[in-house]
C-alpha positions in Angstrom: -49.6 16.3 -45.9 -45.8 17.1 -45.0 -44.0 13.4 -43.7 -41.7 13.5 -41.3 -38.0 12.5 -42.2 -37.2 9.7 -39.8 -34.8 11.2 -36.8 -31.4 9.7 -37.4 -29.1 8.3 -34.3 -25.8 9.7 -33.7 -24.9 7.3 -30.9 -24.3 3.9 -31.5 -26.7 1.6 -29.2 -23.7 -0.6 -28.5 -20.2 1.7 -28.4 -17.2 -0.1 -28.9 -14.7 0.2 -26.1 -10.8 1.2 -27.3 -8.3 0.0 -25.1 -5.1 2.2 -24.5 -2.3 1.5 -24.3 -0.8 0.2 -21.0 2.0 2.6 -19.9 4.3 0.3 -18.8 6.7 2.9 -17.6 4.2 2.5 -14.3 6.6 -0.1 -13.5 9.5 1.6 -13.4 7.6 4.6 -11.8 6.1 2.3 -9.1 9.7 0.4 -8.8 11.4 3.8 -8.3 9.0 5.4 -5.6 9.1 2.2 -3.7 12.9 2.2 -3.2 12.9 5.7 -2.3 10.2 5.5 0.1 11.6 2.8 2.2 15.4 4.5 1.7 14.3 7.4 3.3 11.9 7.4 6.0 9.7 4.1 5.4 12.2 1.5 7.1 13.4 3.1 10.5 9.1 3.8 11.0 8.6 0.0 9.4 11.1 -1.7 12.2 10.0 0.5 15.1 6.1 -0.4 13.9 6.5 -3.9 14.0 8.6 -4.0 17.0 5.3 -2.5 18.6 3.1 -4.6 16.9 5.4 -8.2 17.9 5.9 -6.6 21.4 3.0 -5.5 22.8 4.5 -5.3 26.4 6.7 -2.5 24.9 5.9 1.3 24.8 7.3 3.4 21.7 10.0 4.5 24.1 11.1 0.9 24.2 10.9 0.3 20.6 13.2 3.2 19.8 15.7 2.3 22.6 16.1 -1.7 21.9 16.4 -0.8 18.5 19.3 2.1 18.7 21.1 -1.0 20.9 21.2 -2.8 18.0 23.1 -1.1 16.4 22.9 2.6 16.9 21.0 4.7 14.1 22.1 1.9 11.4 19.4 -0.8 13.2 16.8 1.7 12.1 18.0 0.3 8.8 17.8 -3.1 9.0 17.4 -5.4 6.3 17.6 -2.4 3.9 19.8 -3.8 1.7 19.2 -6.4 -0.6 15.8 -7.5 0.9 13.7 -4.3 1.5 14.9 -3.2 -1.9 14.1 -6.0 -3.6 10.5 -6.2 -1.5 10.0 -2.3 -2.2 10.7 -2.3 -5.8 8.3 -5.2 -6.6 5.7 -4.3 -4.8 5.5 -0.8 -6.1 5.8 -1.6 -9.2 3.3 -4.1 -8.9 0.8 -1.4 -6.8 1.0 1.4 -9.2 0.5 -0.3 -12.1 -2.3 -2.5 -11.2 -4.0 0.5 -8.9 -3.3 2.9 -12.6 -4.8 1.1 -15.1 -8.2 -0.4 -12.6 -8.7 3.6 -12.1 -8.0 4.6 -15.6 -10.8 1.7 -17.0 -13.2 2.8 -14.1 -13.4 6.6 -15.2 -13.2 5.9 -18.9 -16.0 3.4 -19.2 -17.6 3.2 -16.1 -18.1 6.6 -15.5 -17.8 6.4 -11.7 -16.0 9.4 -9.5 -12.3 9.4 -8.3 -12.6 8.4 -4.9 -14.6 5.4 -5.8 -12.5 4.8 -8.6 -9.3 5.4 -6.6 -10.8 2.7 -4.3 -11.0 -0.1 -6.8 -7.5 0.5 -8.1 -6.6 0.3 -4.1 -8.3 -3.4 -4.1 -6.9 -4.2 -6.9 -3.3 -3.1 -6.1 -3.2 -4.6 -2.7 -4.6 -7.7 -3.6 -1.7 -8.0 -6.8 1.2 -6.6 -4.1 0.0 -9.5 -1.5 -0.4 -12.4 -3.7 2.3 -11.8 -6.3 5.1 -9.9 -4.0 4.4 -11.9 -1.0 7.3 -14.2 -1.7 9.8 -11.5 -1.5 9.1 -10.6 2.2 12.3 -12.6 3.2 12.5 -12.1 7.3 16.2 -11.6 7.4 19.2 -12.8 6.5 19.4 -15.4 3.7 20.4 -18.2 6.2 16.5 -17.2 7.8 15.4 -17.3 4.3 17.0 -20.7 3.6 15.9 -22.5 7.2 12.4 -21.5 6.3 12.1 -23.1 3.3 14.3 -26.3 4.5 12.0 -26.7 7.5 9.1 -25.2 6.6 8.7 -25.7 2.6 7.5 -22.4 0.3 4.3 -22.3 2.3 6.5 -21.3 5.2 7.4 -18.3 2.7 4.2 -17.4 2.4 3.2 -17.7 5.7 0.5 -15.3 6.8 -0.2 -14.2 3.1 -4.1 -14.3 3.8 -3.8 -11.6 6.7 -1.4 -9.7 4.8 -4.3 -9.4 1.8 -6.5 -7.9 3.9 -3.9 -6.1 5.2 -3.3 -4.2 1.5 -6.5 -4.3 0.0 -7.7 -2.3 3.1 -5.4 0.1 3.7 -4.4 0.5 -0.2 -8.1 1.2 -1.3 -8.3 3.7 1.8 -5.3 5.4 1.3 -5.8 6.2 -2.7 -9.6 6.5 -2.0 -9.5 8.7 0.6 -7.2 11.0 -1.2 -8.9 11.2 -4.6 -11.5 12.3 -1.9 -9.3 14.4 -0.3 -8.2 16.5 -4.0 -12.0 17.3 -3.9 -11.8 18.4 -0.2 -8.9 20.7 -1.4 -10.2 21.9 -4.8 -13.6 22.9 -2.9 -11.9 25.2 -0.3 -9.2 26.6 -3.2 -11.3 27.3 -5.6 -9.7 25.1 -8.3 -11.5 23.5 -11.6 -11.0 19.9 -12.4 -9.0 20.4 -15.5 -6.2 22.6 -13.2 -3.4 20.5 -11.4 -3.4 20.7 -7.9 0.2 21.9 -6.8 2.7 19.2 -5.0 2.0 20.9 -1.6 -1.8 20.0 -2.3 -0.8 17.1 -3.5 1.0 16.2 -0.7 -2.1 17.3 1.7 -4.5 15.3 0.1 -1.9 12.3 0.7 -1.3 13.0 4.3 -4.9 13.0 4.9 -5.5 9.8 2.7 -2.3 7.9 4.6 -3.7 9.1 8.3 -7.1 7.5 7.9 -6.6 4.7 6.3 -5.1 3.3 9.7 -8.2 1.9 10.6 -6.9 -1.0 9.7 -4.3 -1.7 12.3 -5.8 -5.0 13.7 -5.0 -6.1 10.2 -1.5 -5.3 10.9 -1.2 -6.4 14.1 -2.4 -10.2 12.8 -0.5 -10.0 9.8 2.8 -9.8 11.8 1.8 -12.2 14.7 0.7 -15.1 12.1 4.7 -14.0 10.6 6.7 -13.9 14.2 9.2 -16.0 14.0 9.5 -14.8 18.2 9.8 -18.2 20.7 6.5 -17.6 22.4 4.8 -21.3 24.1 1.9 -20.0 24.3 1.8 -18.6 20.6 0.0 -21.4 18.2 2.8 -23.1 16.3 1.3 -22.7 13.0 -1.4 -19.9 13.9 -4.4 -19.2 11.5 -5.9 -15.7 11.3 -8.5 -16.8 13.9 -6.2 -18.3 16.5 -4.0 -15.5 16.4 -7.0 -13.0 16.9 -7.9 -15.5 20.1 -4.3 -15.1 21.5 -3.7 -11.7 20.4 -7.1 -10.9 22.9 -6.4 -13.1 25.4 -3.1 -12.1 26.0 -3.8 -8.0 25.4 -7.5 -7.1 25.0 -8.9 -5.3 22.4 -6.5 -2.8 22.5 -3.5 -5.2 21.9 -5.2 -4.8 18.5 -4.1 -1.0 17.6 -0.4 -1.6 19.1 1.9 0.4 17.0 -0.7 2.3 15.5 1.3 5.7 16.4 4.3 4.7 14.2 2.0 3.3 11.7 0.6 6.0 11.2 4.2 7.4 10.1 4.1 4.3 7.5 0.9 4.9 6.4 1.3 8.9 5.5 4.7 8.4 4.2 3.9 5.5 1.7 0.7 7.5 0.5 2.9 10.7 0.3 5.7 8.8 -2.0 3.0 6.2 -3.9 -0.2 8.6 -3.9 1.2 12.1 -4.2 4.7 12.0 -5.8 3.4 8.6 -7.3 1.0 10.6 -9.2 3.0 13.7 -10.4 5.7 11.2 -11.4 3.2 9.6 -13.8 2.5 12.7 -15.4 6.3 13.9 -15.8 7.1 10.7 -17.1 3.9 10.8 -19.8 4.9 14.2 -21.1 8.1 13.3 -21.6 7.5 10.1 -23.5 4.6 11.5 -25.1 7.4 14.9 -27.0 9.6 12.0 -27.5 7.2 10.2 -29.9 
């Protein structure tokens, strides 16, 4: 009577896990995109957003005209240079290499699908922009900067740093989420296997989509910069918490006092997915290839 040989196992019941190598070049990408988005169009739709969102009394109309008083075209650019450089730079550097390499180790050893990956590496990237960048959202001027911390100590600094979390991790794992979901979307109707590159205009689609819906969370917004007004207002809370800002926020506005600015925020939103999500991406890639011949 024939035995049977004893059926070998090819797969290891415990597989090791290789790390890569962190490209730390996503720093420099992330640094880059950041400056450039907030150079172009990012700051004039920032200030006129959160002159909406501290104003509620104001219509858009208002917010464009109070603004151009300041200054003309160049208050659209406020607090460009040195502080929403310096607050851009970190906090895209800090976003795309955080959001990368949480979406990389999802896929690779979790096996789960881009938009769900593309969500984690939004958590993760907002939560690392709020709590490690928060310190460079300086107000103003340095003589702002400087009373704040004389009068107020560094937790005056980060003042508000709780709303602005939920802020990021909300809108960041929407906005890359959404789009990974978005390059399906766009495949589906093109015709266009996984293993071919979507082309920038696709790119940028999938972003514009990603960027418009991830604006749900404008009462987010709208807390984050009431908790940081530095506006006189007596019947503001002098040293409001999330939940007595929501309380004044309603009393003094209703509901929809909530989703004030959301039309200029919604420029924000696209823009910053466009430049971080889209471009962010292809930039990766450009910047891979050519490290990857120089090697």
């Amino acid at each position: 009577m024939a035995t049977l040989a004893p059926r070998q196992c090819s797969t290891p019941l415990n597989p090791t896990i290789t790390k890569r190598k962190t490209p730390w070049s996503n720093l420099l990408v992330g640094a880059f995109m950041g400056v450039f988005q907030v150079s172009t169009l990012g700051q004039p739709m920032e200030v006129v957003k959160t002159h909406v969102a501290a104003n509620r009394s104001d219509t858009l109309r208002d917010a464009l005209t109070k603004t151009a008083a300041r200054g003309g075209w160049r208050g659209f650019y406020q607090g460009l240079i040195p502080w929403a450089w310096v607050e851009a730079s970190t906090k895209g550097a800090i976003l795309i290499l955080s959001s990368s390499e949480v979406e990389y180790y999802s896929r690779a050893h979790w096996g789960i699908s881009k938009p769900a990956a593309g969500v984690l590496g939004g958590i993760a990237g907002g939560a690392a922009q709020a709590y490690l960048s928060m310190g460079e959202k300086v107000p103003g001027t340095l003589a702002t900067f400087t009373n704040i911390v004389r009068t107020k100590g560094i937790r005056g600094v980060y003042k508000g740093v709780n709303a602005v979390a939920l802020r990021q991790i909300t809108g960041w794992s929407s906005r890359i989420g959404i789009s990974r979901l978005a390059d399906g979307w766009i495949r589906k109707l093109v015709d266009k296997p996984e293993d071919q590159k979507l082309t920038a205009s696709e790119k940028i689609l999938a972003s514009t989509v990603g960027g418009a819906l991830s604006c749900w969370n404008q009462p987010f917004e709208v807390l984050r910069v009431e908790m940081q007004s530095l506006k006189v207002d007596p019947a503001r809370p002098a040293s409001p918490t999330m939940w007595s800002a929501f309380k004044h926020i309603y009393h003094t506005s209703g509901p929809l006092g909530f989703f004030r600015g959301v039309v200029p925020r919604l420029g924000v939103a696209v823009w910053s997915t466009i430049c971080m999500v889209g471009l962010g991406d292809m930039l990766k890639e450009e910047v891979t290839r050519r490290t990857t011949l120089t090697m």
